[in-house]
C-alpha positions as CSV (number, residue, x, y, z in Angstrom):
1,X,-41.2,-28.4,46.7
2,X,-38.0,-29.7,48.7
3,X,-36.3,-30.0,45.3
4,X,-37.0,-26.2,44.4
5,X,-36.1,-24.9,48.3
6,X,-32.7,-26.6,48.0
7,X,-32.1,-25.4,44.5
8,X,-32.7,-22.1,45.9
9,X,-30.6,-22.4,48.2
10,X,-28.0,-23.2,46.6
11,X,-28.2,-20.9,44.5
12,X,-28.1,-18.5,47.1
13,X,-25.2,-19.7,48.3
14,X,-23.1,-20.0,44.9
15,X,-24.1,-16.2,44.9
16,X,-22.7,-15.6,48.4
17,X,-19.4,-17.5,47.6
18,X,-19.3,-14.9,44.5
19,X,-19.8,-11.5,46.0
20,X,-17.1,-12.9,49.0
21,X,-14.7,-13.4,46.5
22,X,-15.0,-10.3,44.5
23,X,-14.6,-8.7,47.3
24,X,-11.4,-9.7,48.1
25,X,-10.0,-8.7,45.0
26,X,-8.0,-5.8,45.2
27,X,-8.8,-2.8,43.6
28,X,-7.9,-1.6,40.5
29,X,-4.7,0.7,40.3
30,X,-5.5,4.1,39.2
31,X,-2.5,4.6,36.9
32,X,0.5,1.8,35.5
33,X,2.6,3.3,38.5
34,X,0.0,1.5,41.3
35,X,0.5,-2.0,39.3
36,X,4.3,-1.9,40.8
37,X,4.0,-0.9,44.2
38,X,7.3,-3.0,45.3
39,X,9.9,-1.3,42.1
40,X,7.9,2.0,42.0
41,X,6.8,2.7,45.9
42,X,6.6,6.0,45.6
43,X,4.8,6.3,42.5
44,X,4.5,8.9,39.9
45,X,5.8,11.9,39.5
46,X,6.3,14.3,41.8
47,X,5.8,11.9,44.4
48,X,8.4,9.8,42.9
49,X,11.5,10.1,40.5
50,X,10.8,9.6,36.7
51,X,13.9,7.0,37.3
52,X,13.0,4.1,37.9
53,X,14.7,0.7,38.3
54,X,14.2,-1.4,35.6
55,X,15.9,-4.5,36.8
56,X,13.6,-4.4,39.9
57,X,10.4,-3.6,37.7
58,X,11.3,-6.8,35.6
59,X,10.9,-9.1,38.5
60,X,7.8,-7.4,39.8
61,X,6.7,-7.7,36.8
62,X,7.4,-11.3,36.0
63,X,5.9,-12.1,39.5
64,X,2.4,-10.3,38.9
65,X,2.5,-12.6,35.4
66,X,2.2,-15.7,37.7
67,X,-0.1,-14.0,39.8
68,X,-2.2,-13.3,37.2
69,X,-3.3,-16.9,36.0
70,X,-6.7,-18.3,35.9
71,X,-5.8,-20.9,38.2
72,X,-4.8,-18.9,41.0
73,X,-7.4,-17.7,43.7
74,X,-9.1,-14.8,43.1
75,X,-7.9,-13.3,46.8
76,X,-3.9,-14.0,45.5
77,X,-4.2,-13.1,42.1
78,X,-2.7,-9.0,40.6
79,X,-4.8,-6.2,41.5
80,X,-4.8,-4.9,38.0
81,X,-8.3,-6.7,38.0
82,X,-7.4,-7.6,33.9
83,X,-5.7,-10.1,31.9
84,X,-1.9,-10.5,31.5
85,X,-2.2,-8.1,28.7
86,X,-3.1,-5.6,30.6
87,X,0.2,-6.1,32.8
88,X,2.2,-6.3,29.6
89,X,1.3,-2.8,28.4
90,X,2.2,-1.7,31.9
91,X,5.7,-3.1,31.8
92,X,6.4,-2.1,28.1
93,X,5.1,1.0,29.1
94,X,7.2,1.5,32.3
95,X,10.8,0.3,31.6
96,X,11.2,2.7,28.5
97,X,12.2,6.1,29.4
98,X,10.0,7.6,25.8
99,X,7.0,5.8,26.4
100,X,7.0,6.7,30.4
101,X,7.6,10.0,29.9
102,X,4.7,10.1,27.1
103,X,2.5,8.2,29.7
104,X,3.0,10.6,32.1
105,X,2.1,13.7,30.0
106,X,-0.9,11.3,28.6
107,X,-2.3,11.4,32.6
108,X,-2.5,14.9,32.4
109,X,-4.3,14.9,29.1
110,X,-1.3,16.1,26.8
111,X,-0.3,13.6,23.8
112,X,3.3,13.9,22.5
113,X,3.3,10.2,21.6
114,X,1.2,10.1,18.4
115,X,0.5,13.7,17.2
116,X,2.5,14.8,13.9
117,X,1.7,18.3,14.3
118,X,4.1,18.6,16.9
119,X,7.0,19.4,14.7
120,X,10.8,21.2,15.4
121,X,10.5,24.7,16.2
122,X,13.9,25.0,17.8
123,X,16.4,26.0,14.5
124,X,19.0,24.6,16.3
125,X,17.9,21.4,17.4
126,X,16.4,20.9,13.8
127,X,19.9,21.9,12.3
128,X,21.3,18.4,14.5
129,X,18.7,16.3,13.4
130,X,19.3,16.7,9.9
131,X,23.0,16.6,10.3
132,X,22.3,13.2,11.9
133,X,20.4,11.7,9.4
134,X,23.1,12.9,6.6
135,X,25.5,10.9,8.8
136,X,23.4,8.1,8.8
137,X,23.0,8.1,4.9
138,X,26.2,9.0,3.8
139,X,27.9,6.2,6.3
140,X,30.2,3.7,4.8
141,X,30.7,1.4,7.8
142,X,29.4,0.8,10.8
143,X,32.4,2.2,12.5
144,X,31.7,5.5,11.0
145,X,28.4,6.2,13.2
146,X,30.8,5.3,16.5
147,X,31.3,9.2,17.0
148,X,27.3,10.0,16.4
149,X,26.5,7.3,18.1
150,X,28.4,8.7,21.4
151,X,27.1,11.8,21.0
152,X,23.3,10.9,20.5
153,X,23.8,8.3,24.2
154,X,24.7,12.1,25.7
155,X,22.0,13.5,24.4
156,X,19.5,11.3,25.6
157,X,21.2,11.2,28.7
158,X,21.2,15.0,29.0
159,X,16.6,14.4,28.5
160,X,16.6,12.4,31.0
161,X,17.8,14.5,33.3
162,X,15.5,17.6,31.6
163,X,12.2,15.4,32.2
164,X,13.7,14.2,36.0
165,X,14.1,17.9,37.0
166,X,10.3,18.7,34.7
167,X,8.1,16.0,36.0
168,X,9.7,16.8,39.8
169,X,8.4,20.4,39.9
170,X,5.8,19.6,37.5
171,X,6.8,21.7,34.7
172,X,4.8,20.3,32.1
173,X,6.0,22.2,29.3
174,X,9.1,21.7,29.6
175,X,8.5,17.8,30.0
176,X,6.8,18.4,27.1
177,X,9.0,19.8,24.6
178,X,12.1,17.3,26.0
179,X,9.3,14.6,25.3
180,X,9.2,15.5,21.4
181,X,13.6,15.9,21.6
182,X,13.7,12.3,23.1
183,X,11.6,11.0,20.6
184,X,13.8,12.3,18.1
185,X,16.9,11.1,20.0
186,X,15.8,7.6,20.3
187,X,15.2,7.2,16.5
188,X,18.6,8.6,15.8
189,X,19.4,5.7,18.0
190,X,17.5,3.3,16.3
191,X,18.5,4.0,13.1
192,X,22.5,3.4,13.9
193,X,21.5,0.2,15.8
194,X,19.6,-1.2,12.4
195,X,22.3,0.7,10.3
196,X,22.5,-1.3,6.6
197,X,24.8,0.4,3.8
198,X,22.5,1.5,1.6
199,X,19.2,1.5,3.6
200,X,16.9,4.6,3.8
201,X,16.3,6.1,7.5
202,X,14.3,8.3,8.1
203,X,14.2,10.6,11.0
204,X,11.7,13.0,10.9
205,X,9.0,11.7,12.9
């Protein structure tokens, strides 16, 4: 009878030392914004700039990796409340300007990052995209993309500044429609970087 009263007890006790711990987990971060409250105190847009500093996200980041070990106690460890991959997708997430602006959109239910049907309306816009991709192609050298290459930087630097101003005074459209340019702008970018005589690129997507 002793034997069973102090299992019980125990017991009771293991379960006690449980719910104290849980409990001084933090909670869960509503959004990948809340995971980096030191880089990205103000959070999201509007409340805070689409900018955001990457070098200062990166040690954040790399902190909340140590934090987030197995060994560590459960009232120290990352609020995120998941593994390390869930911290990963955060920071991968985060420190690119494409996916963060996609993210952002995603929180308010509107997906630019996946759907095909959202194709080039704008004539103009189209018209530079292809001209970019015959540039690519028809490229000899490497040196002959220097001049695209400059112009496609100020192009997604002029986006940037389109989805700083958007998300700010939460024109979602508009952060919207320089979502889908970006995208476009950043594989333009990709394709000089991997630039191979002879390879196919392809742009449109």
């Amino acid at each position: 009878m002793l034997a069973k009263s102090r299992i019980f007890v125990e017991g009771s006790q293991i379960l006690i030392l449980r719910r104290y711990f849980a409990s001084k987990l933090p909670p869960k971060p509503k959004n990948f914004f809340e995971l980096f409250p030191q880089s990205i105190p103000a959070g999201p847009p509007p409340g805070g700039p689409f900018t955001i500093d990457v070098r200062a996200l990166q040690r954040e980041f790399f902190a909340l990796q140590q934090r987030s070990h197995p060994d560590v106690p459960a009232h120290m460890r990352t609020p995120s409340g998941n593994s390390s991959a869930y911290i990963n997708k955060a920071y991968s997430t985060l420190k690119d300007p494409l996916s963060r602006a996609q993210y952002l959109l995603s929180l308010r239910n509107i997906d630019v990052a996946e759907t095909e049907t959202l194709q080039i309306n704008d004539q103009e816009l189209l018209m530079e995209v292809l001209e970019a991709w015959e540039e690519i192609e028809g490229a000899q050298t490497e040196r002959d993309l220097d001049s695209l290459a400059t112009k496609n930087n100020e192009r997604i630097a002029m986006s940037l500044e389109v989805l700083e101003e958007s998300f700010r005074v939460e024109d979602l459209e508009t952060a919207k429609e320089e979502a889908v340019k970006l995208r476009y702008w950043v594989n333009i970018q990709n394709s000089i970087n991997d630039w191979e005589q002879g390879k196919h690129h392809n742009l449109m997507h």
